[in-house]
C-alpha positions as CSV (number, residue, x, y, z in Angstrom):
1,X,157.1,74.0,34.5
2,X,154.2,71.1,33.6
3,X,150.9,72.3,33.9
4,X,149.0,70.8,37.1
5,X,145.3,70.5,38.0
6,X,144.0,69.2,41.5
7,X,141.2,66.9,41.7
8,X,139.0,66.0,44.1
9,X,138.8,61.9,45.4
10,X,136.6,60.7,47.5
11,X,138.6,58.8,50.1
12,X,138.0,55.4,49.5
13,X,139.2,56.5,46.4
14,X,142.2,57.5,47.6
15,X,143.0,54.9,49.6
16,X,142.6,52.5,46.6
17,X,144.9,54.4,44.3
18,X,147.5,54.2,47.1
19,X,147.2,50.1,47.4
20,X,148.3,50.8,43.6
21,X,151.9,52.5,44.7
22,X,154.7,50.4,43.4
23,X,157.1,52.5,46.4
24,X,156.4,54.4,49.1
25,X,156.6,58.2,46.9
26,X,155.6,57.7,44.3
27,X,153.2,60.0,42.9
28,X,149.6,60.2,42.0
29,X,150.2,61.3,38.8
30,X,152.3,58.2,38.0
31,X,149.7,55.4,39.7
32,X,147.1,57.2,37.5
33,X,149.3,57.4,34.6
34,X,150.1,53.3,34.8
35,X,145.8,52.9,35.5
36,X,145.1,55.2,32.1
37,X,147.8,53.5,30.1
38,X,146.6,49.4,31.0
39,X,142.9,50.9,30.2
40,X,143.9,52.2,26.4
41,X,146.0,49.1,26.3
42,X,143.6,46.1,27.4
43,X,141.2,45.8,24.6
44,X,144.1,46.4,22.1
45,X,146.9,44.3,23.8
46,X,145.7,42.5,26.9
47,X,148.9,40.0,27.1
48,X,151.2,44.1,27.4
49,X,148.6,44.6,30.0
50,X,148.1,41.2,32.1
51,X,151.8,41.5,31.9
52,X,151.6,44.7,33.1
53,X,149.0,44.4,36.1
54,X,151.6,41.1,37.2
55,X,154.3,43.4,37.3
56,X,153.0,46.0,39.5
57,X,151.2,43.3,41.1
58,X,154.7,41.9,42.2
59,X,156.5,45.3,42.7
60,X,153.5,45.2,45.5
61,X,154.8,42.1,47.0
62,X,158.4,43.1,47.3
63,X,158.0,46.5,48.7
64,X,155.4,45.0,51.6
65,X,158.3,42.8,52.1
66,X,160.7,45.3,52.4
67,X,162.9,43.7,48.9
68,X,163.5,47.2,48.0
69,X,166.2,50.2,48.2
70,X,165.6,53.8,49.4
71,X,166.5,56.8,47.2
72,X,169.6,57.7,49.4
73,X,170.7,53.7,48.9
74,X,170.5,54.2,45.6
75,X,172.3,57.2,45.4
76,X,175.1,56.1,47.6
77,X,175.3,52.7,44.9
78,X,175.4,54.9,42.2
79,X,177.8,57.3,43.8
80,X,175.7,60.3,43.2
């Protein structure tokens, strides 16, 4: 099992993370993850991370626009 912590977050805090979400479950531990890895990243390669912020930027776009697949979709393509 990974070790887990809770946090506290204020809940503008919150909300903001979740304007972060690339899909509807993903987890806080992964929108934090991508936040922690463009900060060590921007002062060493800021092209990896403006690259970055305009991917997730337009993973944003397409899920508001409904451009994506659930997880049974998926499955079913896949034939899992």
């Amino acid at each position: 099992m990974v070790n887990v912590t809770t946090i506290k977050l204020g809940f503008r805090t919150k909300q903001d993370l979740d304007s972060f979400k690339e899909y509807k479950n993903e987890s806080y531990d992964e929108v934090v993850s991508k936040l922690v890895y463009i900060a060590k990243h921007v002062d060493t390669d800021p092209e990896l991370s403006e690259k970055t912020v305009a991917e997730i930027e337009a993973a944003r776009k397409r899920i508001k626009a409904g451009d994506y697949y659930t997880e049974e979709e998926m499955a079913k393509f896949l034939g899992l």
